[in-house]
N, CA, C and O atoms as a printed pandas DataFrame, in Angstrom:
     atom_number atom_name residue_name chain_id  residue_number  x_coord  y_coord  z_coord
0              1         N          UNK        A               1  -52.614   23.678   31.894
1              2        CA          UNK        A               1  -51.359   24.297   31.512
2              3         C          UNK        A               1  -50.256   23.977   32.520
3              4         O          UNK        A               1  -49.129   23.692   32.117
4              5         N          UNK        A               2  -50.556   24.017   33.836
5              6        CA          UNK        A               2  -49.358   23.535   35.051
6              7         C          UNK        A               2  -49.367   22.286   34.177
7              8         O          UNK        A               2  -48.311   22.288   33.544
8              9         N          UNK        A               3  -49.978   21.406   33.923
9             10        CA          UNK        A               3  -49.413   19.956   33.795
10            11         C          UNK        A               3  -48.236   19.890   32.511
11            12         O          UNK        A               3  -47.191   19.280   32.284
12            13         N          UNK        A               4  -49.162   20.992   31.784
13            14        CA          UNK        A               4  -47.790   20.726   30.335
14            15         C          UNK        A               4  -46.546   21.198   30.536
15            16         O          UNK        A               4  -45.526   20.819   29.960
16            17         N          UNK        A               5  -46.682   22.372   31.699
17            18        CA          UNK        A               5  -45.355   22.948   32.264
18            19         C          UNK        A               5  -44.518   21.717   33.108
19            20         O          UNK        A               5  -43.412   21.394   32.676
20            21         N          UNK        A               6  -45.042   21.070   34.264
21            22        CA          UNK        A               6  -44.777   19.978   35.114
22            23         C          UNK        A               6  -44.291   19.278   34.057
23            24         O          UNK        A               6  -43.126   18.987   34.331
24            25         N          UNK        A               7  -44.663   18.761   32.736
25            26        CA          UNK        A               7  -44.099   17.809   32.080
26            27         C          UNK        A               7  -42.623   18.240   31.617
27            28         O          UNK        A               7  -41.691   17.468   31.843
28            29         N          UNK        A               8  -42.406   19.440   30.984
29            30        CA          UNK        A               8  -41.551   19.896   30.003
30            31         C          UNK        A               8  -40.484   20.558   31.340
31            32         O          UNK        A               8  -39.297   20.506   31.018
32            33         N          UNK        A               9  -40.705   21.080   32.574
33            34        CA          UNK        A               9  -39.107   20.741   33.387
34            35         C          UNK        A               9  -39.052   19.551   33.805
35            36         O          UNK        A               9  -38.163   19.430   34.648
36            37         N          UNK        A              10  -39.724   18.410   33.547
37            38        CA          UNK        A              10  -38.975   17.251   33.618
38            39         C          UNK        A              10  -38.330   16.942   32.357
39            40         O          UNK        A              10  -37.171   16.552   32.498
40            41         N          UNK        A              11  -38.671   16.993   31.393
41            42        CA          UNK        A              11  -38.097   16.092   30.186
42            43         C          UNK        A              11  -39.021   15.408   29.650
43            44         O          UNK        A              11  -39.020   15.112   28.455
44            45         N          UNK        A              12  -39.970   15.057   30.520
45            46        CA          UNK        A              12  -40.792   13.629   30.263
46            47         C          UNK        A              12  -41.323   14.078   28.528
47            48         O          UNK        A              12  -40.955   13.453   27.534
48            49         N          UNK        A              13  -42.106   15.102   28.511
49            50        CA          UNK        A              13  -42.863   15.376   27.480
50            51         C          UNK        A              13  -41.160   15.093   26.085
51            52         O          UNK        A              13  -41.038   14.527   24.999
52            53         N          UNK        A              14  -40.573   15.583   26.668
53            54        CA          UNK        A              14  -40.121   15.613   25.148
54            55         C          UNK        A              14  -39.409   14.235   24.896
55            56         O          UNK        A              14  -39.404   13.767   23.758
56            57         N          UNK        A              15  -38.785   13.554   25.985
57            58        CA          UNK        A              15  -38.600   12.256   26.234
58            59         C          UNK        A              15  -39.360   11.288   25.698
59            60         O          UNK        A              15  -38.831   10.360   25.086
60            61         N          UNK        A              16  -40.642   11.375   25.851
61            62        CA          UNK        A              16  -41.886   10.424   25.299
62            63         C          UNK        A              16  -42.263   10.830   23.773
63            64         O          UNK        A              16  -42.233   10.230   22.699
64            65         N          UNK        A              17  -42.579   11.951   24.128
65            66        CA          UNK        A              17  -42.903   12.514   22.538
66            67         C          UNK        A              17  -41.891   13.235   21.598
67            68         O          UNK        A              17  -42.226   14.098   20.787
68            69         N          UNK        A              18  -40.927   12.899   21.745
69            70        CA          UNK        A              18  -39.958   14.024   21.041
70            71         C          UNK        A              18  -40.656   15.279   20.433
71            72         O          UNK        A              18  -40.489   15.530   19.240
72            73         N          UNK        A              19  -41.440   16.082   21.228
73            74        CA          UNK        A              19  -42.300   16.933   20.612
74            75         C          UNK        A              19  -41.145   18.545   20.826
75            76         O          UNK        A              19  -40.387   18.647   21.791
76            77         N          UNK        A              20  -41.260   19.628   19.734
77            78        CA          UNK        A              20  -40.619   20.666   20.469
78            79         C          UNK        A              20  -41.263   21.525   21.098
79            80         O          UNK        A              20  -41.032   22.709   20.854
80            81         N          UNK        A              21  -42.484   21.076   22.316
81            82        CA          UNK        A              21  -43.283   22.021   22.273
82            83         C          UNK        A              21  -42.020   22.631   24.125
83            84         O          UNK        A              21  -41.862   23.810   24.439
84            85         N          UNK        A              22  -41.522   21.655   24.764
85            86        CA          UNK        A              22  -41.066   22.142   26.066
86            87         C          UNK        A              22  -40.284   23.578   25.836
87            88         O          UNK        A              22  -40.590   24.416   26.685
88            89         N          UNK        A              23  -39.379   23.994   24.895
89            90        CA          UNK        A              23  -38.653   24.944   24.973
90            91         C          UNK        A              23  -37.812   25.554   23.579
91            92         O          UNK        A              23  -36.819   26.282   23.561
92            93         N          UNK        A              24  -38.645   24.939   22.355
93            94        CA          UNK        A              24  -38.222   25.599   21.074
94            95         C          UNK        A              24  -37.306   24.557   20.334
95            96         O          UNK        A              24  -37.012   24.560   19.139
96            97         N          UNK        A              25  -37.001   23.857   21.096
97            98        CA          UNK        A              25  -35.413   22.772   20.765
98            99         C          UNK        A              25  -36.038   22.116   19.364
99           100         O          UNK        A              25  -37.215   21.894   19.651
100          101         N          UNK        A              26  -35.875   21.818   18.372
101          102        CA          UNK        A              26  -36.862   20.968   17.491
102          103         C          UNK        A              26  -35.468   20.027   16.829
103          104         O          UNK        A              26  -34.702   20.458   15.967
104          105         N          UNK        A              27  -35.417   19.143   17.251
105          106        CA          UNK        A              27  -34.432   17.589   17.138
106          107         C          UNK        A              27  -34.406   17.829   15.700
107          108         O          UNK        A              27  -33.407   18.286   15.144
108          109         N          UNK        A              28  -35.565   17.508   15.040
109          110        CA          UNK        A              28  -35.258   17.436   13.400
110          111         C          UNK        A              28  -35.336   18.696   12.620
111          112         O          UNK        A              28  -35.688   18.658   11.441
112          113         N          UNK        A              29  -35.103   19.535   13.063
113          114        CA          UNK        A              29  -35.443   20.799   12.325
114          115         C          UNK        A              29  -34.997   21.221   10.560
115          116         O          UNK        A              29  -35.612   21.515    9.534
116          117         N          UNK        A              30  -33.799   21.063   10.911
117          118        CA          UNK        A              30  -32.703   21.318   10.427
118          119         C          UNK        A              30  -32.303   20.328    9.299
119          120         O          UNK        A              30  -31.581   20.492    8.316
120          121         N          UNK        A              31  -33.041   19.179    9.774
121          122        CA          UNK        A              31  -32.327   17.894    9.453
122          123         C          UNK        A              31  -33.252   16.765    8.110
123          124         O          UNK        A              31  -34.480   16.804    8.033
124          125         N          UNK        A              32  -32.520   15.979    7.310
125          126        CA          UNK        A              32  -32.983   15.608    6.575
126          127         C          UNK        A              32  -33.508   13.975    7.592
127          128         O          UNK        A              32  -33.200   13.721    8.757
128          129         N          UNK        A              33  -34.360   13.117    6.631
129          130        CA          UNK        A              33  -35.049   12.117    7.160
130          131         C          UNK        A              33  -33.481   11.250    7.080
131          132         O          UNK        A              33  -32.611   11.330    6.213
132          133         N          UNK        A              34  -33.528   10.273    8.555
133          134        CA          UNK        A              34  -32.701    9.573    8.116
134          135         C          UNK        A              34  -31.367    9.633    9.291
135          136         O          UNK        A              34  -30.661    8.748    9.776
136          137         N          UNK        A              35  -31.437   11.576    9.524
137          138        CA          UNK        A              35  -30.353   12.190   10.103
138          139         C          UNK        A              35  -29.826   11.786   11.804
139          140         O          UNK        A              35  -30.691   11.693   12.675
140          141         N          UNK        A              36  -28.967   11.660   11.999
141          142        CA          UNK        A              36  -29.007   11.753   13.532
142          143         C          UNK        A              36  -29.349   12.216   14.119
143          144         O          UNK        A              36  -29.078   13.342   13.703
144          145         N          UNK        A              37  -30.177   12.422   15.509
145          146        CA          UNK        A              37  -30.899   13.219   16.264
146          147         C          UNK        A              37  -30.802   12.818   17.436
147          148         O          UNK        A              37  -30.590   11.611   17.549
148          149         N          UNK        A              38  -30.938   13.815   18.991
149          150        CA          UNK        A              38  -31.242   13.453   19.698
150          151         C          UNK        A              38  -32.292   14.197   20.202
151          152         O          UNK        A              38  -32.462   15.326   19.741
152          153         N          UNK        A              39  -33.069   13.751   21.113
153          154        CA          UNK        A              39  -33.920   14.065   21.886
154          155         C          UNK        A              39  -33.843   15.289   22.710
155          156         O          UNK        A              39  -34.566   16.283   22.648
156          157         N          UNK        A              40  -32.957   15.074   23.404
157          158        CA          UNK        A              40  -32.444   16.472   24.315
158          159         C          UNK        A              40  -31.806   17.335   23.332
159          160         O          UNK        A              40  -31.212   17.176   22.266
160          161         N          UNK        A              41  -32.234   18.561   24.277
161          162        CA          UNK        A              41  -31.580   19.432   23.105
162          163         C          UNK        A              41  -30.077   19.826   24.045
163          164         O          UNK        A              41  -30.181   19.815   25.271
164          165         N          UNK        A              42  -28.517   20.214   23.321
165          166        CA          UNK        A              42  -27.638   19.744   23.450
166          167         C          UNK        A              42  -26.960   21.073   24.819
167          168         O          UNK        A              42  -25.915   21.103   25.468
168          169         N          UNK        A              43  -27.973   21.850   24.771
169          170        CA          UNK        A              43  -27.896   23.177   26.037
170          171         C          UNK        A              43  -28.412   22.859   26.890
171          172         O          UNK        A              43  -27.831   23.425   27.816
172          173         N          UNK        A              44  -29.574   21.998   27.474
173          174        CA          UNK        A              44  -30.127   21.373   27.950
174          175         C          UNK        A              44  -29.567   20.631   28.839
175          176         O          UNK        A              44  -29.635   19.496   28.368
176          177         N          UNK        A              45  -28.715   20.550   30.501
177          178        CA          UNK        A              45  -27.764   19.963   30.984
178          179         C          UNK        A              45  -28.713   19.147   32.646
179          180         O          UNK        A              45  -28.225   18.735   33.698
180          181         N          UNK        A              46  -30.262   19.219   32.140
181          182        CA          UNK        A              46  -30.953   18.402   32.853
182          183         C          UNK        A              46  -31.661   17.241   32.193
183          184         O          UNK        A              46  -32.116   16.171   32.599
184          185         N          UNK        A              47  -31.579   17.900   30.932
185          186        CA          UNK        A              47  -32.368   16.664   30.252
186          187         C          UNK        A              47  -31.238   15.251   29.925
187          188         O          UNK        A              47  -30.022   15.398   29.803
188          189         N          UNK        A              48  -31.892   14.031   29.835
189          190        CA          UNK        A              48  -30.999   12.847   29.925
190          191         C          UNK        A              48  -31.438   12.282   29.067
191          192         O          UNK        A              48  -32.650   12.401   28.886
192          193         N          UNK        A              49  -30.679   11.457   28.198
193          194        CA          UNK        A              49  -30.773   11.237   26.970
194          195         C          UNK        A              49  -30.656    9.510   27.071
195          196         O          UNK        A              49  -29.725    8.900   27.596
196          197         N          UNK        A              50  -31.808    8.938   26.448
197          198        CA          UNK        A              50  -31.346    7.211   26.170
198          199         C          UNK        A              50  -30.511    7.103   25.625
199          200         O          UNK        A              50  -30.018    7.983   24.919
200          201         N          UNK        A              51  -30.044    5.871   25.797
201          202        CA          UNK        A              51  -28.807    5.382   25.198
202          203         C          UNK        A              51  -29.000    4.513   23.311
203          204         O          UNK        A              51  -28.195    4.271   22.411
204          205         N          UNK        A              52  -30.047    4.367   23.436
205          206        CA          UNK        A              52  -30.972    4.384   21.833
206          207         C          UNK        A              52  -30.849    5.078   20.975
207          208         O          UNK        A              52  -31.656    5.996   20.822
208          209         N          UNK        A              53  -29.666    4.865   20.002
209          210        CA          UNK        A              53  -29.679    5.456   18.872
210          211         C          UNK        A              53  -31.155    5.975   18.133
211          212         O          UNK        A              53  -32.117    5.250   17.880
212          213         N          UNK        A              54  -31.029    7.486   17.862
213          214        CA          UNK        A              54  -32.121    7.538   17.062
214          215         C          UNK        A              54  -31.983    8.628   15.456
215          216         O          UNK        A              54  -30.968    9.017   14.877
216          217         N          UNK        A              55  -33.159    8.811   15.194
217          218        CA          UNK        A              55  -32.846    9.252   13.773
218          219         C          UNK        A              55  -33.805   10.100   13.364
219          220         O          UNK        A              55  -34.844   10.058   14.024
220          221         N          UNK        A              56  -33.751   10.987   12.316
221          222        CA          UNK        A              56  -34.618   11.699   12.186
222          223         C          UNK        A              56  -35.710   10.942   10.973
223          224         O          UNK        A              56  -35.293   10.501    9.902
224          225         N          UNK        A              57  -37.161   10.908   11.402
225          226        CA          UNK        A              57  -38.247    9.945   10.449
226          227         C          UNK        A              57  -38.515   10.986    9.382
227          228         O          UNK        A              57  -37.963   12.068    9.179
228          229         N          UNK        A              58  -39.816   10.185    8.556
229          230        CA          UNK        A              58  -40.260   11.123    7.566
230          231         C          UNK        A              58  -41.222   12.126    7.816
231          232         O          UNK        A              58  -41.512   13.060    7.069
232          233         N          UNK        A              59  -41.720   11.843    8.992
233          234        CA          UNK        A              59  -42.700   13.143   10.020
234          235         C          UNK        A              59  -42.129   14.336   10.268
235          236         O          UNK        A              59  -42.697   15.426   10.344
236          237         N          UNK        A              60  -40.276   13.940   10.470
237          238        CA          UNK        A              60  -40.013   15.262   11.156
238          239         C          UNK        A              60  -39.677   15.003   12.588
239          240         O          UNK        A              60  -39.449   15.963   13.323
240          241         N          UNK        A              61  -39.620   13.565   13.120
241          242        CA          UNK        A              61  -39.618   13.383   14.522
242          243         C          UNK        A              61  -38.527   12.573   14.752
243          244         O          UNK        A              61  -38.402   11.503   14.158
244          245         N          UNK        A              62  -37.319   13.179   15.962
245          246        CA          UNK        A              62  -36.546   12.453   16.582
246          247         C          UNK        A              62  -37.181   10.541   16.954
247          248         O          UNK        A              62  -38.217   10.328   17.584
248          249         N          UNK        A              63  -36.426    9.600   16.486
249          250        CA          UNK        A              63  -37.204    8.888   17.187
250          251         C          UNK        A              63  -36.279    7.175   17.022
251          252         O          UNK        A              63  -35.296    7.427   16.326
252          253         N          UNK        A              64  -36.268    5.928   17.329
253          254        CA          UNK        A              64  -35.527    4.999   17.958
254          255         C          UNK        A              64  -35.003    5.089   16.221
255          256         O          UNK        A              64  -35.854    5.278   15.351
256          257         N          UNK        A              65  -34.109    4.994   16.007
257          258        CA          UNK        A              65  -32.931    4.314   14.606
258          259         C          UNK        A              65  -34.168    3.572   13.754
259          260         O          UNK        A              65  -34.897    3.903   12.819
260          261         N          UNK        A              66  -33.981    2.237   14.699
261          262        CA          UNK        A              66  -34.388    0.915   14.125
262          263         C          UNK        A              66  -36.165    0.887   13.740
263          264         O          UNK        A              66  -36.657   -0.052   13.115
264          265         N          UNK        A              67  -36.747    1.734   14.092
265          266        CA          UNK        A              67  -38.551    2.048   14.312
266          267         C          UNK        A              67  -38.646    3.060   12.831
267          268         O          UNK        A              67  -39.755    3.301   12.355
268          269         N          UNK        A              68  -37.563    3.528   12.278
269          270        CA          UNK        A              68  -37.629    5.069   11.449
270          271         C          UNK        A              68  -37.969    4.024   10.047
271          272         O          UNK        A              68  -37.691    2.825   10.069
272          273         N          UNK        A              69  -38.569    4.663    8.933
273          274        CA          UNK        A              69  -38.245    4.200    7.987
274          275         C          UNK        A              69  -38.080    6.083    6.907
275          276         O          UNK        A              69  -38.918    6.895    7.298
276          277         N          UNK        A              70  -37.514    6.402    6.218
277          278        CA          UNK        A              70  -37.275    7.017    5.280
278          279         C          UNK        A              70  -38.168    6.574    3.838
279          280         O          UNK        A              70  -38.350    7.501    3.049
280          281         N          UNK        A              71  -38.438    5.919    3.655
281          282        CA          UNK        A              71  -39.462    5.492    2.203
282          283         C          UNK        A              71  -40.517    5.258    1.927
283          284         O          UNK        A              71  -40.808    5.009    0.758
């Protein structure tokens, strides 16, 4: 459990996995496949965000634009 904590005040976990497990933030929640998303969530003024457009997939997961497919 320290390690999943150690991960999620870095960023790393949600950085790598766009997962919402660090702090509730969920990138695609809200959002249809397709949608803009980022990784960090936008209250979040430690987390750092690539410069990689990304998008919301058909999983449900923040993730690179160009990697997403919708169909």
């Amino acid at each position: 459990m320290k390690r999943l904590a150690a991960l999620c005040s870095t960023g790393l976990l949600l950085a790598l996995l766009a997962l919402p497990a660090c702090g509730g933030y969920d990138a695609c929640g809200d959002k249809d496949c397709g949608d803009p998303c980022t990784v960090c969530d936008p209250d979040d003024s430690d987390c750092v965000e690539s410069a990689a457009v990304k998008s919301c997939n058909a999983r449900g997961v923040c993730a690179t634009a160009a990697t997403n497919s919708c169909g």
